[in-house]
N, C-alpha and C positions, 0 to 999 in steps of 0.2 A: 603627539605620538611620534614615535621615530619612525622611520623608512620603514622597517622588518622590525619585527616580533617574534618574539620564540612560539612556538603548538605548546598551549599549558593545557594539562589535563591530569586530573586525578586518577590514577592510577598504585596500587599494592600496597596504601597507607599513607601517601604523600602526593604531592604533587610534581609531576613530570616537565620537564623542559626538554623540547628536541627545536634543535636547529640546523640540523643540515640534512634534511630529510627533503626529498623531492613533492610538492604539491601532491602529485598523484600517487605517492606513495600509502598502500594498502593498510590498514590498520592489521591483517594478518602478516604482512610481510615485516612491522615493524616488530610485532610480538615474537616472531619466530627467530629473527634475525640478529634482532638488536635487542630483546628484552629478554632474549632466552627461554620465553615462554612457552614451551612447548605439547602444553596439553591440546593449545586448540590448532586443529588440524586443516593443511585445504585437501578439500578435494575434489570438488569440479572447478573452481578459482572464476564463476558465475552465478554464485546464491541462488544452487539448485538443490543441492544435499545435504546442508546445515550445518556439516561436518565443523567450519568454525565460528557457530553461535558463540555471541557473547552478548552479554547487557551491559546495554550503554545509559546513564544516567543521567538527569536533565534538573534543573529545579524547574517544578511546576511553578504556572502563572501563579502571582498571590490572589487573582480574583479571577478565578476561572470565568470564561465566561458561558453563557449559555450552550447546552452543547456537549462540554466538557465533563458531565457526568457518563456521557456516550464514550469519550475516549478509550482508546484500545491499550494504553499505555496502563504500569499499575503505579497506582499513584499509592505511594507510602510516605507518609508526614511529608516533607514538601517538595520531594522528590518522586521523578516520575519517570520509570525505569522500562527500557525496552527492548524484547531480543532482536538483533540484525548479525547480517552477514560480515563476518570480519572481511572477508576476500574482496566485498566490493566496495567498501569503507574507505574514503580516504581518510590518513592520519591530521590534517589541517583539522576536518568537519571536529575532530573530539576538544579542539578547543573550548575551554568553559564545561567540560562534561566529565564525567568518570566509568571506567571501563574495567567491568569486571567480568573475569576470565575463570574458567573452574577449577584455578588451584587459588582463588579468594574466598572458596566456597566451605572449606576446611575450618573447623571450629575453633574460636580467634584462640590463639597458644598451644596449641594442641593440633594433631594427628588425626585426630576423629574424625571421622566422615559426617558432612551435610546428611540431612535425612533424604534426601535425594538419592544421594551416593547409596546411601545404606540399605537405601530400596532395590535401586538396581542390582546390588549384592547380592540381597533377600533371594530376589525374582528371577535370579541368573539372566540378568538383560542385557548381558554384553558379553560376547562370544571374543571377535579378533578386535573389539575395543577404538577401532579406529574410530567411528562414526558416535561411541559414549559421551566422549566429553558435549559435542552438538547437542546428541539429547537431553544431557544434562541440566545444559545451561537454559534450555528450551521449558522444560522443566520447573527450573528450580524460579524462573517467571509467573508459571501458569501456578505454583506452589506460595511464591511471596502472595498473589495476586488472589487467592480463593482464604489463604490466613487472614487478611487485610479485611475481608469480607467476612471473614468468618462461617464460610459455605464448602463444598465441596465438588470437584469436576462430575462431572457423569463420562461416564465413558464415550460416549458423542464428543465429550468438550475437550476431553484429551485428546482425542482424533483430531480434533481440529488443530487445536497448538499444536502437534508434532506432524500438519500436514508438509511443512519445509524441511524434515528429517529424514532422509531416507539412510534405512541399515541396508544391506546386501546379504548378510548372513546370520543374523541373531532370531529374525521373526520378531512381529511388532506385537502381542499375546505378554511375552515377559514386562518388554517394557513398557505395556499399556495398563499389566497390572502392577509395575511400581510406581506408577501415577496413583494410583490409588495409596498404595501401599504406606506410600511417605506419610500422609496423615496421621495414618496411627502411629507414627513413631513420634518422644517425644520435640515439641517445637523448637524449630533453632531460626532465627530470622535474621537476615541482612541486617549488622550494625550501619543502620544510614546515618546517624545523626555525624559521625567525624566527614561521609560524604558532603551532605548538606554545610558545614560547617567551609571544608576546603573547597567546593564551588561557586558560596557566597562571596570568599574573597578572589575568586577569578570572574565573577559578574560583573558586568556590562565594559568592558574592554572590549574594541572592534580592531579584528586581526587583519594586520597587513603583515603578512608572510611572504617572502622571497626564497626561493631553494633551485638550485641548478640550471639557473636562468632562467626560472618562470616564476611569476605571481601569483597570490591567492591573497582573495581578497573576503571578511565575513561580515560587512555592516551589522551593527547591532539595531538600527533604526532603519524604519520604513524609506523616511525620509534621503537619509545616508545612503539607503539602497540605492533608492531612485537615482540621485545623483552621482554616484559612480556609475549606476547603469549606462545612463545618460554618456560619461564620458570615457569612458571605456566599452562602447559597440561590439568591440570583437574580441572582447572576451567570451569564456566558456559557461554559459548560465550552469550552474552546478545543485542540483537538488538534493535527491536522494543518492546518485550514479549506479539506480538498477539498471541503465542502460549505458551511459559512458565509462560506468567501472567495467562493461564488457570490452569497450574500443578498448580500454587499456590493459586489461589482460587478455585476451585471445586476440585483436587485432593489431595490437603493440603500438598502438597509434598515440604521437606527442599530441597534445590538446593545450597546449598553450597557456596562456590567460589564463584565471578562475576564478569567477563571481558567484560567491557560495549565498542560495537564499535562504538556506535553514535557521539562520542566528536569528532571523527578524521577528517578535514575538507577533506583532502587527498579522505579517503576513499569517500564523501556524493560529488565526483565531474562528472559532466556529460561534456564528449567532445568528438569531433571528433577528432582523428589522426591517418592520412595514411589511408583511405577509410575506419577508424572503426569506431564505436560508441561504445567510451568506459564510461562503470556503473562502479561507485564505487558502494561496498559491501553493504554501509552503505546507500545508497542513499533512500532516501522514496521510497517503490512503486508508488505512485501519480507521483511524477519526474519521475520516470524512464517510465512508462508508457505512460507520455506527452511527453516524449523526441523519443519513439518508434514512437508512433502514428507521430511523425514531419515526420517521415519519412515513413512510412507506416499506410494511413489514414485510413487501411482497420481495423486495430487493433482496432480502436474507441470503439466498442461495447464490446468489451472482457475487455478493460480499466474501462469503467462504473461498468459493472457488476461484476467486481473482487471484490468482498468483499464492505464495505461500503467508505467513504472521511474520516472519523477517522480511520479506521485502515488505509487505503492505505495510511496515513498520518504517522502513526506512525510503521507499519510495512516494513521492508528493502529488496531490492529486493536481496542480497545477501542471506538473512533468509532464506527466499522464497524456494531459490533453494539451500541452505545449511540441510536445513530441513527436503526437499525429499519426502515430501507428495504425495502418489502415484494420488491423487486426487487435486493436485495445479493446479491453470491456469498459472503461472509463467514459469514453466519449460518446457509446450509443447510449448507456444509461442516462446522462448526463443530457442527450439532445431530445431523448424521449420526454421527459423532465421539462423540457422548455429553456435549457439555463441558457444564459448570457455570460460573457466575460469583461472584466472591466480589466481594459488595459493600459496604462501606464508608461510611459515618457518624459522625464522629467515631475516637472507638477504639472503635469499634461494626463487627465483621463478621457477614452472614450471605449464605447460599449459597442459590444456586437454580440449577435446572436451565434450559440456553438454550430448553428448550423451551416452558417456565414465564414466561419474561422480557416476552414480549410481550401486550399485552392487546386492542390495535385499531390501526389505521391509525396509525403514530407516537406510538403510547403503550404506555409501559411499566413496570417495575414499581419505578423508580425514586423515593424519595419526598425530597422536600423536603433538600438538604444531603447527599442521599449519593451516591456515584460508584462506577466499577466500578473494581475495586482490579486485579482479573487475571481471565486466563480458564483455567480449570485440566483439561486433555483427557490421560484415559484414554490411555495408551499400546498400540498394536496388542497381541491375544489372539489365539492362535493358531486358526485356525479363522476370523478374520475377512476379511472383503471388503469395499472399500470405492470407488467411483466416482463422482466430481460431472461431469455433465456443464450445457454453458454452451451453449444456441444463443440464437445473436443477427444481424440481419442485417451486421456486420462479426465478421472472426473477431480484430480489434485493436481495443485500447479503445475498446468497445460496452457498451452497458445489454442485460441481459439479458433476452428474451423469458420465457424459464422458465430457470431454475436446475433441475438437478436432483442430491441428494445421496443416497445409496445405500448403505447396508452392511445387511452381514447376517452374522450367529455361526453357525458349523456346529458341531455338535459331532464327535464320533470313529466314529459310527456316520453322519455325511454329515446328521444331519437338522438342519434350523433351528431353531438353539434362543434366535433372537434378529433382528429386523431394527428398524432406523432409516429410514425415507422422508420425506426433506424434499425441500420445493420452494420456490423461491422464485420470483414471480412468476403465481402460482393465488390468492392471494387477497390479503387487507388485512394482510396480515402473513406471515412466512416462517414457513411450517405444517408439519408432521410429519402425513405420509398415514397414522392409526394404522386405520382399517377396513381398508385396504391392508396393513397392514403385518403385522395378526392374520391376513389371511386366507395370508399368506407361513409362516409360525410354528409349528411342531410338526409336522411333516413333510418328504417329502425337498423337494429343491429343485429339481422337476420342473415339467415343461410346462404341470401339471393345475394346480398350486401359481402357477404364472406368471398364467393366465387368471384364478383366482380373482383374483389380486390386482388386475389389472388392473379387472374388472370391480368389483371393489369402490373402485376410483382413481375410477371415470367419477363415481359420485355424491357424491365428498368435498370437490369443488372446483368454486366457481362465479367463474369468471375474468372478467376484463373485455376489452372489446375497447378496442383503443387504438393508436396508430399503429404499434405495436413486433408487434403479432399482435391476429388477433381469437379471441375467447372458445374458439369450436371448434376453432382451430388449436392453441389452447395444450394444449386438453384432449387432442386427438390427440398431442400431441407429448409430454406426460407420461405416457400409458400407452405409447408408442412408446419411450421413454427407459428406461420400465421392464424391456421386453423386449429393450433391447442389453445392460444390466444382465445381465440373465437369462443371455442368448447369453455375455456374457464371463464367468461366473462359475458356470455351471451345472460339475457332471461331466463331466468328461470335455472341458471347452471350452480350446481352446488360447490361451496368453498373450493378450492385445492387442498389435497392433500399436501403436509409436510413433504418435500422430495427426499428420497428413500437416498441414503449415502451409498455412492459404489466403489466408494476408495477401498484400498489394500486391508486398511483401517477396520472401516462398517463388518468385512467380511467375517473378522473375528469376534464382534460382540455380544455373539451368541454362546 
């Protein structure tokens, strides 16, 4: 391999080379500037408003492995195609992948509009047009993805894909009804096979890229990973960059080095072995959250609500909980769960508990060269119960006030012979309520047993007040959380109901 590599990516019919493009340079800022692309638009330049969705294309594993019928990705003949944010994208990651924009969406030789387009026409769902093309392409995802199936959104399902879209002036009624709309017009479907065709031959190359005095690096093997990790320490671990694509647009901050883990197929694999559910590092949130929810349907609504379908798309559930955010929903869910992480240094593994991983305010128990290989969760026991609840003042991609993650082991005589309480959002780090959680533990799972716990919740956390809630509201609202807990999981307590959508969205489905 030479020093430097050109960024190959399929891109408007062909294959793309860029060489002198900075590491951290935005896959929006390359389209707008250098490809003269100008449909897709920024406009928060933090994958908050959609405004420059685009779908990025991947060839799917040839042996999926278990799991992989959960994926969030749509997978068309052997390609496996995803909406993400241009603005937080770097231009390196699209090496090996293809990137389509909403003027690829035009019917190949022809002027005619995608039936997408032609919906929003219909439906008058675009007023100043600026935020169109986002939903478009958002869209015309959730459109490849229901043809492929052969099925149709419900209106709940469209709310949900366009929960990372926000209009400002059109009203979401138009273009919720050209979500529908597009099916009855005749089918027109992404020609993939010249895709598949030009990614084949950029498959398995491992990019060493240099631009403006920094590196980026994208093993294509576990292996290869490891040991650049290994020799290269202080480089920039690079995932999805739903968090460092911020340092680099709103805090302008150089980041050096970049160690990109998303090329590693090893790492992006979801499977059962030996009663685990084991995540790779690199795996989307979306996958990993579909593949939880298979097994614990109670997680649904914490999957939704986590963030928008473009980030859960392009941000890693290793990130996630590598990152430490004392206010993630990844990491309560995940310690409620029991998971362990197996972390890696060279050919060097060892394991710890999530609950074990953190030590202070963004720091953890990570040392020098090593990284998280996978996150490895226990499979449902019978006898368990498990509930994260998310308040936040939006019920669509919002920062969580408090997290709260919940299970508990009954045994065959009804008594607790096991509880987990995490919360995130009560201190400097997402904490596991354990005075809470003893006082839950060797007895039944009664009223007497709720107050206990609760009053031993009030002294375990001293929370901060901050724009999102103040101190007392969080505390109230974590032993309040405890007692719905209770209410849906005691004896004798009926199902839950489905939770009722409060987004912008729900309001109009009537």
């Amino acid at each position: 391999m030479p020093v430097t590599s050109p960024i190959r990516f399929y891109h408007d019919g062909r294959i793309v080379e860029v060489q002198d493009a900075e590491p951290t340079a935005t896959v929006l800022d390359w389209l707008r500037e250098k490809a003269r692309r100008k449909g897709t638009k920024e406009g928060c330049a933090e994958g908050d408003c959609g405004a420059c969705t685009v779908l990025v294309a991947e060839l799917a594993p040839p042996d999926l492995p278990s799991g992989a019928g959960k994926s969030g990705a749509v997978l068309v003949g052997g390609l496996s195609i995803r909406p993400v944010n241009a603005c937080i994208r770097f231009l390196p990651t699209l090496d090996g992948c293809a990137l389509l924009t909403v003027e690829d969406l035009a019917l190949a030789g022809t002027d005619a509009p995608h039936p997408v387009q032609q919906a929003m026409i219909d439906c008058h769902g675009s007023q100043c047009g600026f935020c169109t093309p986002g939903f478009i392409m958002t869209l015309a995802a959730t459109y490849e993805r229901h043809c492929e199936a052969g099925t149709r959104p419900t209106r709940a399902e469209l709310s949900d894909d366009l929960a990372g879209n926000l209009c400002r002036c059109t009203g979401y009624r138009p273009i919720l009804e050209a979500g529908s709309r597009m099916f009855d017009l005749p089918e027109c479907r992404i020609d993939t096979l010249p895709i598949e065709r030009a990614l084949r031959s950029l498959a398995g190359e491992t990019v060493r890229y240099e631009g403006r005095g920094a590196r980026f690096w994208a093993p294509r093997t576990l292996e290869e990973f490891a040991e650049r990790r290994a020799a290269e320490p202080e480089a920039r671990l690079l995932a999805g960059a739903t968090d460092i694509g911020l340092w680099v647009n709103k805090q302008m901050r150089e980041i050096g080095d970049v160690l990109y883990i998303g090329a590693v197929p090893e790492l992006r694999r979801v499977e059962e072995v030996d009663g685990v559910l084991r995540i790779g590092a690199a795996t989307p949130l979306e996958d990993a959250f579909k593949a939880l929810v298979s097994h614990w349907p109670s997680l649904s609504e914490v999957h939704l609500r986590f963030a928008s379908p473009p980030v859960r798309h392009a941000g890693t559930i290793g990130g996630n909980v590598a990152n430490g955010s004392p206010i993630g929903d990844g990491p309560p869910t995940l310690m409620a769960l029991g998971a362990e992480l197996v972390l890696r240094r060279g050919p060097e593994r060892r394991r710890i508990a999530l609950d074990r991983f953190y030590l202070d305010y963004m720091k953890n128990e990570l040392r020098p060269g090593e990284f998280v290989e996978r996150i490895d969760v226990p499979l449902p026991v019978p006898g368990q119960e498990v509930r994260v609840y998310k308040v936040s003042k939006r019920y669509d991609s919002d920062i969580s006030a408090v997290c709260a993650a919940l299970a508990i082991e009954r045994g065959p005589d009804g008594k607790v012979e096991g509880a987990r309480f995490a919360y995130g959002g009560m201190a400097a780090t997402v904490r596991r309520a354990s005075a809470a959680e003893a006082a839950a533990v060797d007895g039944d799972w009664s009223e007497d047993a709720l107050r206990a716990a609760q009053e031993a919740l009030r002294s375990e956390f001293k929370p901060m007040t901050d724009l999102r809630a103040s101190a007392d509201y969080r505390k109230l609202v974590a032993s309040n959380l405890l007692e719905r807990f209770w209410l849906e999981t005691r004896s004798g307590a009926l199902s839950p109901l489905p939770a009722a959508r409060t987004s912008v969205f729900a309001t109009l489905r009537g």
